[in-house]
N, C-alpha and C positions, 0 to 999 in steps of 0.2 A: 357116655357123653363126657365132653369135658371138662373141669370145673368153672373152665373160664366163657363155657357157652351157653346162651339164653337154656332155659327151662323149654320145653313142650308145650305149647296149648295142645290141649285134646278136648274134644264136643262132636255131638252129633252133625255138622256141618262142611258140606263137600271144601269152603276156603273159610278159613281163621287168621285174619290177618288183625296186625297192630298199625291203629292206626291214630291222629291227631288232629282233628279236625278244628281251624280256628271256627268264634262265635263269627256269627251274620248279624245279628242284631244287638246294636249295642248295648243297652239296658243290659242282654243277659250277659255280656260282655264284663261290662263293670261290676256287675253280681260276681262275676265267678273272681275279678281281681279284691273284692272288699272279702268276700270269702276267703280268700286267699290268708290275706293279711290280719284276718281275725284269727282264723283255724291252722295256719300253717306255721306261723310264726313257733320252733320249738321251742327255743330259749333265746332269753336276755340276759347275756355274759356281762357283767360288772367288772370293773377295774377301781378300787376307790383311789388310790394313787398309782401314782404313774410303776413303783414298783413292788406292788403292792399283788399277791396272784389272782387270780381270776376265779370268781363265783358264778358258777353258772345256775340260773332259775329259769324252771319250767312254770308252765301255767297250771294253776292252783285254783285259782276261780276265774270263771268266765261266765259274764249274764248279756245279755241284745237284746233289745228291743227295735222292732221293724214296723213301721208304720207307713200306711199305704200312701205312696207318689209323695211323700214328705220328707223323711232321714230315714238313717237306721245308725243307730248307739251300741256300740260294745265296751265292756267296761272291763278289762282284765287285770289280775292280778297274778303277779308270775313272784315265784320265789326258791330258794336252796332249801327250802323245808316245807315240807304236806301238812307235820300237823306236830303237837306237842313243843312249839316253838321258843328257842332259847337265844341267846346273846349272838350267837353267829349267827343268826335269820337276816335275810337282806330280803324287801319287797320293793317292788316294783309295781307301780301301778299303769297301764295302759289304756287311754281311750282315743277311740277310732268313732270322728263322724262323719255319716257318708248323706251328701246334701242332695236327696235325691230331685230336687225339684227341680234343681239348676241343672242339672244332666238330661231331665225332663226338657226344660225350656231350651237347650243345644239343641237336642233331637226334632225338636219343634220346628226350629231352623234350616232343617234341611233341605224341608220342600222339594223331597223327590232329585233333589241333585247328589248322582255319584262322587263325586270330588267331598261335597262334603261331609257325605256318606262315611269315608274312608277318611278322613280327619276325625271323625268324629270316634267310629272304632280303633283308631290309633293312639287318643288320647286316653289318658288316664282317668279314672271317675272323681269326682269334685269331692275328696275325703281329705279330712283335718284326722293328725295323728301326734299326740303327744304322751311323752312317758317318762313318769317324777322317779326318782328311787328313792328308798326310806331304809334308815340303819332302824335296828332291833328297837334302838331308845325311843325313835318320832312314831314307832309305827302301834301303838296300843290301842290307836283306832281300830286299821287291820285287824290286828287280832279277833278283837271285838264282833266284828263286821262275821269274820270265819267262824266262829262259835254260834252268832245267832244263824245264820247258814248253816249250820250240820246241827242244827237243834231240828230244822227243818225237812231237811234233804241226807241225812248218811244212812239213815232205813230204809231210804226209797220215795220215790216222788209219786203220788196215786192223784191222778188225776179225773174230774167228772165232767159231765155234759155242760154245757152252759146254759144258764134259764135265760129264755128274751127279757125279763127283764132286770136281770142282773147289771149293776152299774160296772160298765169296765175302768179300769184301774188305765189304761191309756183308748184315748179315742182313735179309730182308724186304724187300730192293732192289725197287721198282718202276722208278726210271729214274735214269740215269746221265748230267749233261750237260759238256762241257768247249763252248768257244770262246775262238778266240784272234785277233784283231785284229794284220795286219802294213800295214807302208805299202802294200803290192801284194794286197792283202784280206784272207781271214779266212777259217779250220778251224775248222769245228763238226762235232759231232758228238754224237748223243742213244741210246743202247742201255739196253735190259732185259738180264732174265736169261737169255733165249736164244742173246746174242751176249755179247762178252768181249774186250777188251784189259786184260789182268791187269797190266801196266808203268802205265798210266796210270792204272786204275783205282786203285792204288797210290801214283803219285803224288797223284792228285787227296785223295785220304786225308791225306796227308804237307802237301799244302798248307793244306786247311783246316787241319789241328792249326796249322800254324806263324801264318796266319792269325789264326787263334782268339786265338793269346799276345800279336796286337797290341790286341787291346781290352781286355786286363787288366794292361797296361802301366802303373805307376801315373802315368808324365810324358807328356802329353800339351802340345803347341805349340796357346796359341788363335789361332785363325782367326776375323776378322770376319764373316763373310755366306758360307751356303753357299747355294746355289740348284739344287732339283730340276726339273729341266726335264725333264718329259712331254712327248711330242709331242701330245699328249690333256691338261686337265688328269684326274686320279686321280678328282676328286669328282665330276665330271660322268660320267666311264666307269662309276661304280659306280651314279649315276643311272638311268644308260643301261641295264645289267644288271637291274635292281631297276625294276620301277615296278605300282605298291599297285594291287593289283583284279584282278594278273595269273595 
């Protein structure tokens, strides 16, 4: 075979074919572009002046909380360094809201008409996206934040049953995600309401809030050039999801 030719599928199956099928209903539509944009995103390339070269940061922590027919929140933090962090550290922080109710109340609208059907899975999902960058000096919150995070999570995340009458840490919880990025790899971890780590799930709380207070900071440091690096570009995947007639 030649190097420049697809790979083989082989399986017990008379036809194996590749195939793409866009979403039909939009909810899962928008699931899979807010997925997208949580979990695809590789790196946020940094420029701090114009000629000045380029730091590229992966994600290093990432927590979401999903809550049913209401939002869903991800909170990332992308950086040039996993861990033992020194004066060249550059962070980035990223949060992504996704307003599930307004997407809800479109869909609502539809009333069984095609046309608006297909505006509606052509449009993008009702998500706010903003992302602060922090030099080594502003970011000793960060750090902070990553430490009580792998005091938690770098041994492994064990999670139990949930008791009915256990208070939950968010009301109408559909899913709960933490990941943590080390030099030697990375603790993930995704639960609903039938499972429970009440410590983290606590933390994870604790972190967005502190999180939260870094984007209504009034001083912000400008940064020349940020760059979102998809492993996909974003507009082509929502192409790919979306195409008229389907």
């Amino acid at each position: 075979m030649s190097i420049n030719s697809k790979y083989e599928e082989c399986g017990n199956a008379t036809i194996i074919s590749d195939v793409c099928n866009p979403y039909r209903i939009p909810m899962f539509k928008h699931r899979a572009i807010v997925d997208y944009c949580i979990e695809q995103l590789a790196f946020i390339n940094i420029k701090r002046t114009k000629d000045e070269y380029k730091i590229y940061c992966e994600q290093i922590l990432r927590v979401m909380v999903d809550i049913s027919n209401e939002y869903l929140s991800a909170y990332i933090i992308f950086s040039n360094q996993r861990e033992n962090f020194n004066e060249d550290a550059c962070f980035t922080i990223r949060k992504l809201f996704w307003d599930k109710k307004k997407d809800i109340a479109r869909i609502k609208q539809m009333n069984g008409s095609q046309d608006k059907r297909q505006e509606v899975l052509s449009s993008w999902p009702a998500i706010k996206v903003n992302n602060v960058v922090f030099n080594y000096r502003d970011a000793s919150f960060i750090e902070k934040l990553l430490q009580q995070t792998d005091e938690l999570t770098k041994s492994g995340i064990l999670l139990s049953k949930r008791r009915t009458n256990d208070k939950l840490v968010w009301e109408n919880m559909t899913d709960v995600e933490i990941m943590r990025r080390y030099d030697w790899g990375e603790v993930r971890s995704c639960w609903g309401i039938p499972m429970e780590n009440n410590r983290i799930e606590r933390h994870i709380k604790t972190l967005i809030e502190r999180l939260e207070k870094a984007f209504i900071q009034t001083y912000r440091e400008k940064f020349y050039k940020m760059e979102l690096d998809y492993i996909y570009p974003i507009n082509n995947f929502n192409a790919i999801c979306y195409r008229e007639g389907t």
